[in-house]
N, C-alpha and C positions, 0 to 999 in steps of 0.2 A: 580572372579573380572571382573567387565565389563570392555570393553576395547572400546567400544563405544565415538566419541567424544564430550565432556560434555564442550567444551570451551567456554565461554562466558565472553565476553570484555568487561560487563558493567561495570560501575563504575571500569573501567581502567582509565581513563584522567589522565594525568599526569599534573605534574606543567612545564609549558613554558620553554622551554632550548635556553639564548638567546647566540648568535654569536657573543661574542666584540672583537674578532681578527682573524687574517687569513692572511696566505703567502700562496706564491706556486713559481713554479719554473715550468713550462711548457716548450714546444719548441716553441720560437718565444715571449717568455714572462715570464720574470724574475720574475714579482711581480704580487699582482692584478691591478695595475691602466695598466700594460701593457698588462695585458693578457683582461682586458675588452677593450682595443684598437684594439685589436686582432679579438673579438668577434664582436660588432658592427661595425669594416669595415669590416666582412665580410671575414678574410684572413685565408687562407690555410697552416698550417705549414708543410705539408709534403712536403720531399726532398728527392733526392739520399742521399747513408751515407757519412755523411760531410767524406774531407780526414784527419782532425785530429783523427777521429779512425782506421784509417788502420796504423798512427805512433804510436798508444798506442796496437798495434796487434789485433785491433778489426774486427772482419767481420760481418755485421748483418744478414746473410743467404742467402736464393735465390731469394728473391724477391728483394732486393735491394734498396727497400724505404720504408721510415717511418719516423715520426716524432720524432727528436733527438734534445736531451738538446746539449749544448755547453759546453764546459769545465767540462766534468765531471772527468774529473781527478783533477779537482784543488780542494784547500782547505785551512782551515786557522788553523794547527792542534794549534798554539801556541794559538789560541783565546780560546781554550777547553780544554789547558795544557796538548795533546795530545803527546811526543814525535814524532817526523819527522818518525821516524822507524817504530811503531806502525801505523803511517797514513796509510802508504805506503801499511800496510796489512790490513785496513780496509777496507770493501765491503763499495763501491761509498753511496749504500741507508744509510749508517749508518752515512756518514757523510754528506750527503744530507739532512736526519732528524733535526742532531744538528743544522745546520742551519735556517732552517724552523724553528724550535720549538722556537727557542732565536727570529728570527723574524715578529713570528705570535703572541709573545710575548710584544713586542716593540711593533707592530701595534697596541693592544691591551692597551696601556697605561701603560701595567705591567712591574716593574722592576722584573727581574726574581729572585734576591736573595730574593727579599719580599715572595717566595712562599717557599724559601728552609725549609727543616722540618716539610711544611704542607702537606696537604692530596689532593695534586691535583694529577690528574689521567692521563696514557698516553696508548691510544690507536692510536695503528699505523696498518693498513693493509699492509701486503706484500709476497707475493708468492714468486718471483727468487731469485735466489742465482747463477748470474751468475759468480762473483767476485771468488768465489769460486771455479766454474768449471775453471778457469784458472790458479788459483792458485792449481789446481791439475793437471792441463795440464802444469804445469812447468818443463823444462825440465831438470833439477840436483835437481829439490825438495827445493832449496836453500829459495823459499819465506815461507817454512813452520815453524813457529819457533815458541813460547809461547804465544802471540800475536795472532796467527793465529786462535785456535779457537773462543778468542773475539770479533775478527773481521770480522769473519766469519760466526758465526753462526746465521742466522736469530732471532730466537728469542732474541737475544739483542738488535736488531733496536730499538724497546721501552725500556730496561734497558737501553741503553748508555744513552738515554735522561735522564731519571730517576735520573742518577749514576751525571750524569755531572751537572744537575739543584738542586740536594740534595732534591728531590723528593718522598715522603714517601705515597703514591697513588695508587691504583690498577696500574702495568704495563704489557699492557699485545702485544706479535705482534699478530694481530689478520689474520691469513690466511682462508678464504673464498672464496677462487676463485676471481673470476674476480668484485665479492660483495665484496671484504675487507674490503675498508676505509671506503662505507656507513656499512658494518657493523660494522665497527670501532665505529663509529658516533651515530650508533643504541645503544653500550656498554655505551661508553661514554653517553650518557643520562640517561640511565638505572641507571649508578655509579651516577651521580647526581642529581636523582630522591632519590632515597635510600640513599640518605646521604653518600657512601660511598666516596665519593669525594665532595670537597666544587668548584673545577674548574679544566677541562679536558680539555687537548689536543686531538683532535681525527684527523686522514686524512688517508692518505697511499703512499706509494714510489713503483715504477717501475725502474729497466734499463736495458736496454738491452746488454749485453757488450759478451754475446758468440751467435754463431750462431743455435745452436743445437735446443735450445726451440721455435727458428723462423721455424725453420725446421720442429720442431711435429706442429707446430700451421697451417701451409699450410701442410701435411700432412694429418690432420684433417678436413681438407676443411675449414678451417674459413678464410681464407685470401685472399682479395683483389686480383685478380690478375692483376686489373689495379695500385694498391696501393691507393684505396681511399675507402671512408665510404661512399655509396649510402643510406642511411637510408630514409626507406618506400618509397625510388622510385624505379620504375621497372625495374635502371640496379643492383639493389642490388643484389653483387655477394659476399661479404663477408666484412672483414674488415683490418683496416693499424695498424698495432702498432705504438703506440706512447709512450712515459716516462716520465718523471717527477714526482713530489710530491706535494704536499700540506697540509697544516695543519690550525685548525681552534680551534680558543680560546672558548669553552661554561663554561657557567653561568647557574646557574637557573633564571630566568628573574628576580625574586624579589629580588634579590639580586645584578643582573647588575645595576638593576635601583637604587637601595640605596646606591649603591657604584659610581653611578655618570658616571657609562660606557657609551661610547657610543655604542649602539646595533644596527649593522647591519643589522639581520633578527632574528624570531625566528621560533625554532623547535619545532611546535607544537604534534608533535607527530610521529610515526615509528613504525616498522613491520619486523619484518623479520617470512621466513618459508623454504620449501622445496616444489619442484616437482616431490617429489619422485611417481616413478610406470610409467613416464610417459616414461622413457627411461632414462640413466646416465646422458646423455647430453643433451637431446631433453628437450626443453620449455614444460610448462604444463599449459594452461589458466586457469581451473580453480582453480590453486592454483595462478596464477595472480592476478585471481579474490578475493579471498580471503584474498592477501596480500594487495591488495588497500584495501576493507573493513574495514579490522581490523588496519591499519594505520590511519584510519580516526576516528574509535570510539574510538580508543586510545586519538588523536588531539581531538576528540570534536566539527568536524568541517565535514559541509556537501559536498559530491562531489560536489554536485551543485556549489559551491564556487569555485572551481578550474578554476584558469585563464590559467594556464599553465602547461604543465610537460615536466618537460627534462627526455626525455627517455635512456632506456639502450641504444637502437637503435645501433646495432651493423651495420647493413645493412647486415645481412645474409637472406639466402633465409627461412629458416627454422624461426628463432629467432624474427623479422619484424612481421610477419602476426599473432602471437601467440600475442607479446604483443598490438599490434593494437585492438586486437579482446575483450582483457580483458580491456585496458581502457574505449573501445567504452560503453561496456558490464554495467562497473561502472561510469564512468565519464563522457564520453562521453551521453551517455542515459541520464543523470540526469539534463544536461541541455536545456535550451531551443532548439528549432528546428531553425535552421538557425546563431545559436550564438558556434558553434564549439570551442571544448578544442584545444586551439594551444599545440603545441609540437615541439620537436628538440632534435637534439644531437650533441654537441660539439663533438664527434668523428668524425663529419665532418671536423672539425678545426683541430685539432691534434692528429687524431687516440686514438685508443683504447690501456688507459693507463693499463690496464689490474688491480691489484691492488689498483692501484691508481685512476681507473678510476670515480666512484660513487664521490670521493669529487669534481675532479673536473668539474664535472655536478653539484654536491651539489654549487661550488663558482662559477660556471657561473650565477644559482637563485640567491644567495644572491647577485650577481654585479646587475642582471639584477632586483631586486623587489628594492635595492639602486637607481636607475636609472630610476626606470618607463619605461624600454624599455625593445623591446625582438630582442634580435639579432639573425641573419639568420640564418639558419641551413641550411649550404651549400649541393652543389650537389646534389638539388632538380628538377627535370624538370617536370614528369610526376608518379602518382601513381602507386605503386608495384600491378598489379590486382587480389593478392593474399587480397587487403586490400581495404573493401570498404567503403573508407573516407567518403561520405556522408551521408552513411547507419551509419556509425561508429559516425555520429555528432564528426568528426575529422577535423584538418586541419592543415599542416606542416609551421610552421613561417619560410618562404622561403625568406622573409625580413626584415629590419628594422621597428618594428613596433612600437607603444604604447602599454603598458599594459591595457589588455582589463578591463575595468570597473571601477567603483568610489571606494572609502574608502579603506578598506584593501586588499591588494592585498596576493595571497592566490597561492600556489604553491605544485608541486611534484616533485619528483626524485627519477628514480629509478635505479635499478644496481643489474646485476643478475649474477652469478657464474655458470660455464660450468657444474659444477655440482648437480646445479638445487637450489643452494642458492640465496633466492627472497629478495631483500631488497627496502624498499619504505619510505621513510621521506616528513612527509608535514612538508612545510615550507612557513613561513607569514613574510609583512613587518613587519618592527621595529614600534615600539609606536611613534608617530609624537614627543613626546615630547625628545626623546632620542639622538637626530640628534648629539650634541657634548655635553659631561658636561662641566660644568661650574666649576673653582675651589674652590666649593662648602664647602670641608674642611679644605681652608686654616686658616680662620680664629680662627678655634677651634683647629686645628694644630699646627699652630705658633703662637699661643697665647703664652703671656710672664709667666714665670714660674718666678715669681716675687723673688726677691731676699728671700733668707731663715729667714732672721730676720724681714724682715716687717709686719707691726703690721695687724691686720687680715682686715683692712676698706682697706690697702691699697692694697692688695692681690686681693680683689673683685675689686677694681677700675680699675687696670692694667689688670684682666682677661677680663674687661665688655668691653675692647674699641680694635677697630681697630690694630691689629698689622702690616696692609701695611703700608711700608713705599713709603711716594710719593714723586715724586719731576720726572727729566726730565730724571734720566739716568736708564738704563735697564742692566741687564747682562744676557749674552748670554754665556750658559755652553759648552763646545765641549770634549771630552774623547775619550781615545784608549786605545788599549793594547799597541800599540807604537806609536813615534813620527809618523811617516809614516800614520797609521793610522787616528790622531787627521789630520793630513791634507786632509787625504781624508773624512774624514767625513763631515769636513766644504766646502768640494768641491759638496758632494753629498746634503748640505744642501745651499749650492749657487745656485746650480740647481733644486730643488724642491723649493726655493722661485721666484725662474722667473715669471712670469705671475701671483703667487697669490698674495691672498686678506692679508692672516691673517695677525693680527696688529703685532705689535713689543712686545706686552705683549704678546699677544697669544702664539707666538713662543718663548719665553722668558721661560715662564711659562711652558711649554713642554716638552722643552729643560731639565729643573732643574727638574721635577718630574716624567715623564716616559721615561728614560733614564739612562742605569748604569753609575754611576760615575768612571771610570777606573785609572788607573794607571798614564796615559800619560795625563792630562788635560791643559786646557787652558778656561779662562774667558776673552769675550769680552766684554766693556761696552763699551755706546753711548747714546746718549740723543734720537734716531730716530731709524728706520726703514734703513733708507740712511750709517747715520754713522755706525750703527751694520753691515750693509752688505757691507759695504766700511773695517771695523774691521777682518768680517770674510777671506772677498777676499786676506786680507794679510796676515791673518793666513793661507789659502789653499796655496799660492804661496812661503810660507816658508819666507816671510818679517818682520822683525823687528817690532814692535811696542812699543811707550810710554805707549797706555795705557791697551794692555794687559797682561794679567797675568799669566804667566803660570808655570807648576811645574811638579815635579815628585812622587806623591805620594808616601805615606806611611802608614801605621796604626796608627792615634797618638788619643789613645783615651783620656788621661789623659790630661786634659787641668787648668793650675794656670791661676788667674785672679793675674794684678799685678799694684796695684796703686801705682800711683809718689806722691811726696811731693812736695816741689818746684820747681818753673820754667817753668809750661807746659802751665801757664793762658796764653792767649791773647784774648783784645778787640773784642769782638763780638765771642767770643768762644762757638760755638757748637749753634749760634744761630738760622742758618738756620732750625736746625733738629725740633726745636720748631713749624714751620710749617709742615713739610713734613713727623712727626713720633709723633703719638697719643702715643705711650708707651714711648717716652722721654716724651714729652710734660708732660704727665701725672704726669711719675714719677715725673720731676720738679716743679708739684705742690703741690707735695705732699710734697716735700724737704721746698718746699718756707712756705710751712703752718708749718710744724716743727721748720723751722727757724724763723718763725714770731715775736713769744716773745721774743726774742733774741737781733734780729738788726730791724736798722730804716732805711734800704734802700730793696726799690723795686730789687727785684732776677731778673724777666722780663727782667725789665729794661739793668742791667746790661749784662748779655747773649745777648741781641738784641743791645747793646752801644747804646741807645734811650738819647735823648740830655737830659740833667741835668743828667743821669743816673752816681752812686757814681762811684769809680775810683777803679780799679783794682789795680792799685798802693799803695791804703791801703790795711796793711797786714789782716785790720777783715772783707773786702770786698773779697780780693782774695781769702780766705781760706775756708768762708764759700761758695763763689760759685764754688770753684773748688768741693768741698766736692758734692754737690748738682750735678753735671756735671757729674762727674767718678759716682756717684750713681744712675746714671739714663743711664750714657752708658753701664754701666753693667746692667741695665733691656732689655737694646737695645741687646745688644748681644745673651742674653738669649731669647729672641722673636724671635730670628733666629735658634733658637737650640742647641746655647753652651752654655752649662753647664758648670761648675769650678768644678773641682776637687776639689782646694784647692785656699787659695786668701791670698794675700803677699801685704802688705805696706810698703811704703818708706817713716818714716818721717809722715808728717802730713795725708799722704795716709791710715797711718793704721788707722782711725779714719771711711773711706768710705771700707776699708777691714773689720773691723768689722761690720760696717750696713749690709756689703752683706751676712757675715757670719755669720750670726744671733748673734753676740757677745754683739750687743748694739742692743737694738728699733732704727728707725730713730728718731725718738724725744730726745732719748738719744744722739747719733750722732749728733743729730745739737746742742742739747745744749754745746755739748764739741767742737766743731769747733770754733759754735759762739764765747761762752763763752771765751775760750782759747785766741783764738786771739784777741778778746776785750781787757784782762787783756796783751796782750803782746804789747800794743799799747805803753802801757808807757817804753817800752825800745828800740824803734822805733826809727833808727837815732844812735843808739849807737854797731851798726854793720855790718859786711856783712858775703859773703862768698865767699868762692873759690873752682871750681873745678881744680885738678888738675890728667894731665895723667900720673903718677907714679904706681909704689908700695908705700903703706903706710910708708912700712921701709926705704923707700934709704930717706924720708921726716924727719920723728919725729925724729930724732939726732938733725935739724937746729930750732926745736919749740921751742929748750932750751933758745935759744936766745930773744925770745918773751916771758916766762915765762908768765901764768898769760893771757896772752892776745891772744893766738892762739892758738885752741883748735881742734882735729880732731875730726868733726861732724858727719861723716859717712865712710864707707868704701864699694866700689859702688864694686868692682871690682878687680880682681887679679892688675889691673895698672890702678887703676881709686880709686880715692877718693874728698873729700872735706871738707875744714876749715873753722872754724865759730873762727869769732873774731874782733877785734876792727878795724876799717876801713886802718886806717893808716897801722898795722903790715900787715893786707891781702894785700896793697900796694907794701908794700916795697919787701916781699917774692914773690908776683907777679912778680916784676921787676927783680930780681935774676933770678928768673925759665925763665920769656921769655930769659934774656940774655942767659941763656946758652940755647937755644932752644927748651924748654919746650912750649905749648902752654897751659899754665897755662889760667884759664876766671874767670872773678867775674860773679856769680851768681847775676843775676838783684832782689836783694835784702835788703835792709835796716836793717836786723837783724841777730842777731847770734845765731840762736838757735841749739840743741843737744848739748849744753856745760855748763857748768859751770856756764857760765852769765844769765843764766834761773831761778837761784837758789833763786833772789830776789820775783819771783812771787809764789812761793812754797803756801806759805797762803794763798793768794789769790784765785788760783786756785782751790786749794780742798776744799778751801770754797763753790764754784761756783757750783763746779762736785759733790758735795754732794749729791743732789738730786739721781743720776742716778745708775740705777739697772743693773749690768751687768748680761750676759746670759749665757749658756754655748754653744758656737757655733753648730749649724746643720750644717754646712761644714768645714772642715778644716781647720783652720786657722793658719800661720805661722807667729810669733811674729820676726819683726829686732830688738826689743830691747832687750829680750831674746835671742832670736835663735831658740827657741822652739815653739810646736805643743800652743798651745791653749788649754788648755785642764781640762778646766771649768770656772765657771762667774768671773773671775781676770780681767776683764779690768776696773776696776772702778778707781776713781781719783786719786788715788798711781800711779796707771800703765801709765796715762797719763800725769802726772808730770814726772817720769822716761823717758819716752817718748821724752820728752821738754827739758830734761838734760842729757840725756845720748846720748852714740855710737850712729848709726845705725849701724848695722851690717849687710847689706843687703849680700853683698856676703857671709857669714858664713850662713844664710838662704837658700840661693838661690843653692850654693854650697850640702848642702844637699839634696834639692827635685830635683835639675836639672838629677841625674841618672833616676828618674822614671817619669820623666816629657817629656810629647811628645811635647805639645805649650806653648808659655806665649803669653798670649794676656795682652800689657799695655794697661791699660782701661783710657785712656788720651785725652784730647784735643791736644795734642802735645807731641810725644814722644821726652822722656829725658834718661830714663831706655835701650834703645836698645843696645848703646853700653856695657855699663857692664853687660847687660844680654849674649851677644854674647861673652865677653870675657870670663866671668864664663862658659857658656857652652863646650866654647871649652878647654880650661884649667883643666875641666873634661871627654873630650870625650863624651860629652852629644850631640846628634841628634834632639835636641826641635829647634819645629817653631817659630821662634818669630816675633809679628806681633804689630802694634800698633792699634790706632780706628782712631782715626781724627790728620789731621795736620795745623798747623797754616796757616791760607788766604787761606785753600782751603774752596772747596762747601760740607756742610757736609754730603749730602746724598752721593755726587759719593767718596766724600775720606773712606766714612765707607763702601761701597760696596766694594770697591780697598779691604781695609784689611781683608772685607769675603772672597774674592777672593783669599789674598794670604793666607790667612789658611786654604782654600778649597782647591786650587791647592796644597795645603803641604801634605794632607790629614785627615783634621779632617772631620767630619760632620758637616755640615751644614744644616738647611732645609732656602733655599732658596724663598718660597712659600710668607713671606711677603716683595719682595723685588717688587712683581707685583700688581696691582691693582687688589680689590677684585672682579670684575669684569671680569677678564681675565679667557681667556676656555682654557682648551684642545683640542689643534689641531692635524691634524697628521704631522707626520714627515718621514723622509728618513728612513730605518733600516737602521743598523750597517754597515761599511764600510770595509768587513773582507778582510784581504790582505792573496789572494788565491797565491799557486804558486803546480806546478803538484808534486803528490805522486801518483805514480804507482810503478805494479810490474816487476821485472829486469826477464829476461832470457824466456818471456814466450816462447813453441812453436807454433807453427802453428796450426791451427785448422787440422782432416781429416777430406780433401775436399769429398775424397768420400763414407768416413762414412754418412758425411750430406750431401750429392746427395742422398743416400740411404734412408735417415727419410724422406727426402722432395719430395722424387717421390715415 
């Protein structure tokens, strides 16, 4: 077998892997917009070891400087449902990770449960396990306990992520030497090249928390002994450690781009190999050489293109001249004479991350080809004369510069392991057209899932048009795991809107779709920019507010739709919405064209109270518009994302419960509304009603005395009902109940219907409803005049005459679904049902949201956002997407606001001092 190498890379190109998110956590720089603050002024993060690690028993070895994270003891274990006890034994990079991973996530526009069960992928580099050596250096063993090897053992750094995201993806810790995270990066592409993953996390984690591995690494001679990164200049004497993490969200690009990502850079290609032969640790050029090569035929893309490369650039005396000699060799050669490949290395800014180091060279490019700049690669003065830069057609970006050249801008990075692992990624700007999406699919998202009985013309009608609802007011979402948290989130979102642009949809819109909706929520609404930030300022400062909203979630998936009967009309009811919501609007033309043969008054008209418009005050006016009104605000709700479980009418409401429930056609439905209350005109004047707040029993003992003329019409509630009967008897009974302190109220109504007195239109009626075919419900329907399911085409003109003369029995209805029921949304112009929904609920121990839609004399767009608000902060689902103009982008936003506090370990001992005097001399 020959053993000769036969490798050839043609037709290798792979498909583009683009970048649409990315955190990190550096020293001197929490996020990326700080750590590219970092990078183009040009600043130095190394320091002496802060003195908060000599209070958690940390020493960082003999040299004494490095660039150090800050609070690496802190954590938020309750954000990851970690146990406090289990934190406390987890190694810093494990829960350094989760962090990164949830907010490279968020950066990325992705809510993280959207990926649970799919095949995204986590590649993490990391070498130390110092967490460990001290939790072996404890001095009674007490930190060793079940726990310990979870949180101990490296290769779970990428399972915890895995474990905690519900992650079903290649998970792998990739250890590579001081190459990890770019070879993390390198897997990561590989997995989404091959299908094996649809989206990867890839980066890697460092810290340094024992002294011992400071001690082999100067030992070894690689380290600094001024504490600093000379790279490619002449005092290069070694290098500084540094720590931190970083992680980066990939895509295959045809797929960022269809999904509306916005793409950072892309990964046009990568390389890894070996220097083996040339020594264990000693550099090898022309496996250098070879790894540029074959990185490039991979990409598809010529040296010659290369603007820039961030190098491993360690600043050793050895490692410098090797890699200088190979880019010159490929990169450098291949361009013009006098137009030199810039280079640099962020290990001038904060040491060499060792594991972690390759990514963040990999998010210094992607900040700087975002920016069109190239920022300094500190501690340059004069060339190393091991390295002959002008022979090499090289040149060190020792300043703030522009990026060399027009159109695409075209990059490298590389990162090599002590052990001769070569790792090399080209990387390109983003596509101009990618810079933010647009919310591209709200319209086909929150498109209205038309009610289940409408007839098939009006299904297409409702799906063809606009689901934003417009008008002046916005809501603004905020969430936590706790209270504490929702206010610091709106603190961190007070201070990332300072000095910016984006509009008040943009943020709006961002807000509601790439962000988890947690536990702890609050909704702010406002008509502006001014007022949502004047809304949020109060919510951050723990202040009152009228108009927002907030709650404490819970799982409520099961959601009744619950229309009212009488009582809810008023003048100009729900007319705003006819402007400012294509899918009311619609529906109520669709209602108005069912009712057309019917009545001889304009629907428009009356909904907008347009002058001569007929009166509400008649009952074959109020009936059929309230019918038209609840059967379009339940199209409204449903363009928002709820869905009915099941739908309950009150009274003349079951007539718009059946439309929704596919029980009638709406042509059906209006003919029975119309028709109904046409024929009840003639007994118009010979009634009213009364609610009263009783129990129905301590009442019907005293109806004896009206015999005949006072009839119980419904029964709302464990202490709530109402009588239908002749004007005078609801009078005089009235008078009784207020003297003894009852607040007994006449229903603003002219008739007495669910009794008795209905009995004269019997003929009439089913003469009318003859026409109409009932259906057998697609959703659930719950009968008050039965008590029962719905449970096949029975609603025809019997069942609506019974209707018209009989009980209701709403609480024996409501009484039964409230155990398995999480909300009732009344579907009203004005709720009337809240009370005796709240009494039944609780008179069973039942836990349902109850929410209404619009209130009499408010603005109907912000009063119907108010009642998504408080079914969202209850916790149903919502999709919020048509409450923003179609127009509106995705911006970014703040991550998560996790409320860290310290988890370390108890009892450690001392380090021996002079065991490691011993490694390090």
């Amino acid at each position: 077998m020959s053993v000769h190498n036969t490798r050839s890379d043609a037709g290798l190109v792979g498909e583009p892997i683009a970048v649409v998110g990315m955190s990190c956590r550096f020293p001197g720089a929490p996020d990326p917009e700080a750590y590219w603050h970092l990078l183009v002024t040009g600043q130095d993060a190394v320091t002496d070891m802060p003195a908060e690690r000599a209070e958690l028993g940390i020493e960082h070895g003999p040299t004494g400087k490095g660039a150090f994270l800050d609070g690496i003891d802190r954590f938020d274990p309750g954000f990851f449902h970690i146990p406090p006890r289990e934190a406390a034994l987890m190694d810093p990079q494990q829960r350094l990770v989760l962090e990164l991973g949830w907010e490279a996530l968020e950066q990325a526009g992705v809510v993280p449960a959207d990926l649970r069960g799919g095949d995204t992928g986590i590649f993490l580099g990391a070498t130390t396990g110092d967490y460990a050596d001290l939790v072996h250096r404890a001095a009674d063993g007490s930190d060793v306990t079940h726990h310990s090897f979870t949180g101990l053992d490296r290769s779970l750094i990428a399972n915890r992520v895995s474990y905690v995201l519900g992650l079903r993806g290649p998970s792998l810790t990739v250890d590579a030497g001081q190459a990890s995270s770019l070879v993390a990066v390198h897997m990561a592409c590989q997995s989404l090249r091959n299908g094996e993953s649809g989206v990867a996390l890839a980066g890697g984690v460092e810290l340094h928390l024992a002294p011992e591995n400071t001690a082999l690494a100067q030992k070894l001679g690689g380290l600094s002994p001024d504490g600093r990164c000379h790279t490619f200049d002449a005092r290069a004497n070694g290098y500084v450690r540094g720590e931190g993490g970083a992680v980066v969200v990939l895509k295959p690009l045809r797929r960022a781009l269809a999904d509306g990502d916005r793409v950072h850079a892309v990964l046009r290609g990568s390389a890894v190999n070996n220097g083996g032969g040339a020594g264990l640790t000693v550099p090898h050029e022309d496996a250098q050489r070879d790894l540029l090569r074959r990185a490039h035929e991979r990409a598809g893309t010529a040296p010659a293109e290369v603007g820039y490369v961030e190098l491993h650039g360690t600043g050793t005396p050895a490692g410098d001249p090797v890699e200088a000699a190979a880019l010159g060799a490929v990169l450098g050669a291949a361009r013009p004479a006098g137009e030199p490949l810039r280079v640099g290395s962020v290990k001038t800014n904060i040491g060499h991350l060792g594991a972690a180091a390759g990514v963040a060279g990999l998010l210094k490019v992607v900040l700087s080809l975002t920016h069109g700049l190239l920022p300094p690669s500190l501690h340059y003065a004069s060339p190393n004369p091991r390295i002959p830069m002008a022979e090499l057609n090289l040149r060190v970006q020792d300043t703030v510069g522009d990026w060399p050249g027009e159109g695409e801008r075209l990059a490298g990075v590389s990162s090599f392991g002590v052990g001769g692992t070569n790792c090399h990624v080209v990387v390109a700007s983003a596509p101009e057209s990618t810079a933010s999406s647009a919310n591209s699919a709200s319209a086909e998202g929150a498109a209205s899932a038309e009610g289940a009985g409408d007839t098939e013309a009006g299904e297409a009608a409702v799906a063809a048009v606009s689901p934003s609802l417009r008008g002046g007011t916005l809501p603004w979402l905020v969430s936590g795991r706790s209270a504490a948290a929702v206010r610091a989130q709106a603190e961190r979102l007070l201070a990332h809107l300072e000095g910016g642009t984006a509009s008040a949809a943009d943020i709006g819109l961002s807000l509601a779709t790439t962000r988890t909706a947690f536990k702890h929520r609050a909704v702010v609404l406002g008509s502006g920019r001014d007022e949502l930030t004047a809304e949020l300022t109060a919510l951050a400062e723990g202040r009152r507010s009228a108009t927002r909203i907030s709650g404490t979630a819970k799982p409520r998936e099961r959601v009744v739709f619950v229309f009212p009967g009488q009582g809810p009309q008023w003048t100009g009811m729900a007319g705003g919405l006819l402007d400012t919501s294509d899918v009311f609007r619609t529906r109520v033309e669709e209602c108005a064209t069912a009712l057309a043969p019917h009545i001889d008054w304009d629907l428009e008209a009356v909904l907008r109270d347009a002058p001569g418009a007929a009166s509400l005050e008649r009952a074959d006016v109020a009936q059929p518009a309230l019918f038209a009104v609840m059967v379009s605000l339940a199209a409204l709700w449903q363009a928002f994302g709820v869905e009915p479980d099941a739908a309950v009418g009150h009274g003349n409401g079951e007539i718009s419960a059946a439309v929704v429930s596919g029980a009638l056609s709406l042509e059906d439905g209006a003919r029975v509304v119309a028709l109904r209350s046409k024929a009840m005109s003639a007994v118009v004047g010979h009634g009213t009603m009364l609610s009263v707040p009783l129990p129905v029993a301590e009442v019907t003992p005293r109806l004896s005395a009206w015999q005949d003329r006072l009839f119980v019409s419904s029964v709302d509630g464990p202490r709530l009902f109402t009588l239908s009967g002749d004007v005078e008897a609801i009078e005089a009974l009235r008078a009784e109940l207020v003297t003894e302190g009852v607040r007994a109220r006449r229903v603003q109504t002219d008739l007495a219907p669910h009794c008795a007195r209905m009995e004269v239109l019997r003929e009439e009626i089913l003469g009318l409803l003859e026409p109409i075919r009932p259906r057998t419900p697609t959703l659930p329907m719950y009968s008050t005049s039965t008590g029962e399911l719905v449970d096949g085409p029975v609603l025809d003109g019997t069942y609506w005459m019974s209707n018209l003369t009989g009980t209701v029995d709403f609480e024996r209805t409501v009484r039964e679904l409230a155990p398995e029921t999480d909300a009732f949304v009344e579907i009203t112009p004005h709720p009337v049902l809240d009370k005796a929904l709240h009494q039944i609920t609780e008179d069973v121990g039942a836990d349902a949201a109850i929410v209404g839609t619009l209130r009499r004399g408010e603005d109907g767009q912000r009063r119907f956002l108010t009642s998504l608000a408080q079914l969202n902060a209850s916790g149903a689902d919502v999709d919020w997407r048509p409450a923003f103009p179609a127009d509106a982008a995705v911006v970014e936003l703040p991550t998560y606001a996790f409320q860290r506090r310290g988890y370390w370990l108890e009892g450690l001992a001392a380090p021996d001092a002079a065991g490691i005097a011993a490694l390090a001399g």
